[in-house]
C-alpha positions, 0 to 999 in steps of 0.5 A: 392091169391098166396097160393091157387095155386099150389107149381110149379105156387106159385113158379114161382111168387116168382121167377118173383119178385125176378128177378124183385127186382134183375134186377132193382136193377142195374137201381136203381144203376145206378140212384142213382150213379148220386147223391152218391159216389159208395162206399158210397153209397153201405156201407150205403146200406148195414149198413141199410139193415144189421141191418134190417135183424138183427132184422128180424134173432132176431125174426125169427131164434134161435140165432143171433150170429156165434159160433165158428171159422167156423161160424165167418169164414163163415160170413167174407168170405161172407162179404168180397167177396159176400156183399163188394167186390161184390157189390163194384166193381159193384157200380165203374163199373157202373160208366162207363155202363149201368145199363143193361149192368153189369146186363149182365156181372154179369150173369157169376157169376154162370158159374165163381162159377162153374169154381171155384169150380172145381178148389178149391173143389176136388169134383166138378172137371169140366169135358170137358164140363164144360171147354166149358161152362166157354169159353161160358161164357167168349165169352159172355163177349168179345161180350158185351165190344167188344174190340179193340185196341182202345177201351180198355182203353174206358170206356165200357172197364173200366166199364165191367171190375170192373163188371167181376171183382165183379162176380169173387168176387162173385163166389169165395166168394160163393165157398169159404164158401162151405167147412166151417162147419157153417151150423147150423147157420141159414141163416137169421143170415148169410145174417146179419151179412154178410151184416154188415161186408161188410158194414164196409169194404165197408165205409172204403174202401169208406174213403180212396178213399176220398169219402165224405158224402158231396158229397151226393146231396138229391133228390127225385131220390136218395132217391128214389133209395137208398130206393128201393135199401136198403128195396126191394133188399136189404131185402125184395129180400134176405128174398124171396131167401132164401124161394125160395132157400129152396123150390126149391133149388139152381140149380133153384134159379141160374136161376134168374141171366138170367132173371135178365138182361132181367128185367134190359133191360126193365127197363133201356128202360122205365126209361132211354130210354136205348136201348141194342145194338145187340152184348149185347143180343149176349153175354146174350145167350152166357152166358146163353148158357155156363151156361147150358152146365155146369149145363145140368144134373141138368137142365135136372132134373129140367124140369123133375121135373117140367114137372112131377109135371104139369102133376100131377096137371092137371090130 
């Protein structure tokens, strides 16, 4: 069983389910774009998932309801960017490639929040380093859409467009909570009420796009995928991170972004028959290299830590 094992091995279970739960959820989109509108089918997402996760926060944590000014202000900015524009843009962007694909370019998240944060809190400036790492990243990205005079206005150009674009909301929705005083509302309540915000900004924005609950063709591929989508990634994924995230912190929680395109590849290719071209796996190292150019000292700490608490486990 998990809990005999010890912390550093318990750890790396959770943190493979997460990426499995994360990674294949942009096939899952990527499916049940086939039968629902995307932003539709985002908001219903995160209204179901919203409430469950509510109703999870009424047990497990002390209140359900931001107090205050910086308290509401934390659960909108986290609505607006990381839950509606985030995943919005995503939904569109997915449209146009492949579910492995904008798995890849959302892996620039942690870099874009670390360029962001450099610029928005003084405390966090970005040293030369740092400047490389966000080239890096963005190198990454040129190799997956590998533009050219005639393919930028091709739909691989389009799609991984809106996906840059929801790691950009992502990353300055993460960055711009930071300074709001709201850490004493519990995290179970944050992710709630940031899911139910969002939802109701993404199945507005949904209506004026014309978008139509008619449009929504109810196969067993849509329902499987938007079940999987609302309970698995949408719930159950959220609650293991926040485990993991008090558990191990977040420098190696982030980690889950790079693992994330790996399971998206493998299981485009097993559900899809989807086989990523070269330059994709390219701009993955790419990114993945930035990342740890900008993260190099944190990383370093993590493997000492992890080395050191291998070695005390087997001596």
């Amino acid at each position: 069983m998990i809990g005999s094992v010890p912390d550093g091995y318990r750890d790396a279970v959770l943190f493979s389910i997460l990426a499995l739960c994360w990674g294949s959820s942009f096939v899952a989109i990527e499916i049940g774009l086939e039968y629902v509108p995307p932003l539709l089918f985002a908001g219903l997402r995160y209204a179901i998932a919203g409430v469950i996760v509510f109703g999870y926060a009424a047990v497990a944590a002390d209140r359900t309801r931001p107090r205050g000014k910086a308290e509401w202000l934390a659960v909108t900015v986290a609505g607006v960017f990381v839950i509606a524009l985030y995943h919005g843009l995503l939904y569109l962007g997915e449209l146009y490639v492949s579910g492995a694909v904008a798995a890849t370019v959302v892996s620039t998240a942690p870099i874009l929040t670390a360029a962001f944060a450099g610029v928005i809190l003084p405390s966090e400036r970005l040293a030369p380093a740092g400047v490389v790492g966000f080239v890096l990243g963005l190198g990454g990205v040129i190799a997956i859409v590998q533009p050219s005079p005639d393919a930028l206005a091709g739909e691989v150009t389009v799609g991984a467009t809106l996906v840059f674009a929801s790691a950009v909301a992502f990353a300055l929705g993460s960055v711009l909570v930071r300074p709001i005083d709201a850490a004493a509302l519990p995290l179970e309540t944050l992710q709630a009420w940031a899911m139910l915000i969002g939802a109701g900004v993404l199945l507005g924005w949904s209506s004026l796009r014309g978008e139509s609950i008619a449009a929504v063709e109810l196969t067993a591929e849509m329902l499987l995928s938007f079940g999987y989508l609302t309970i698995i990634s949408g719930v159950f994924a959220f609650l293991l991170y926040f485990e993991l995230l008090e558990r191990s912190g977040a420098t190696q929680v982030i980690l889950v972004s790079y693992a994330e395109p790996v399971v998206a590849m493998g299981v485009s290719w097993l559900a899809l028959g989807h086989v990523v071209d070269s330059l994709t796996l390219v701009g993955l190292v790419t990114i993945l290299a930035g990342f740890a150019v900008i993260k190099r000292r944190a990383l370093r700490s993590l493997l000492r830590s992890l080395l050191e608490e291998r070695s005390a486990t087997t001596s």
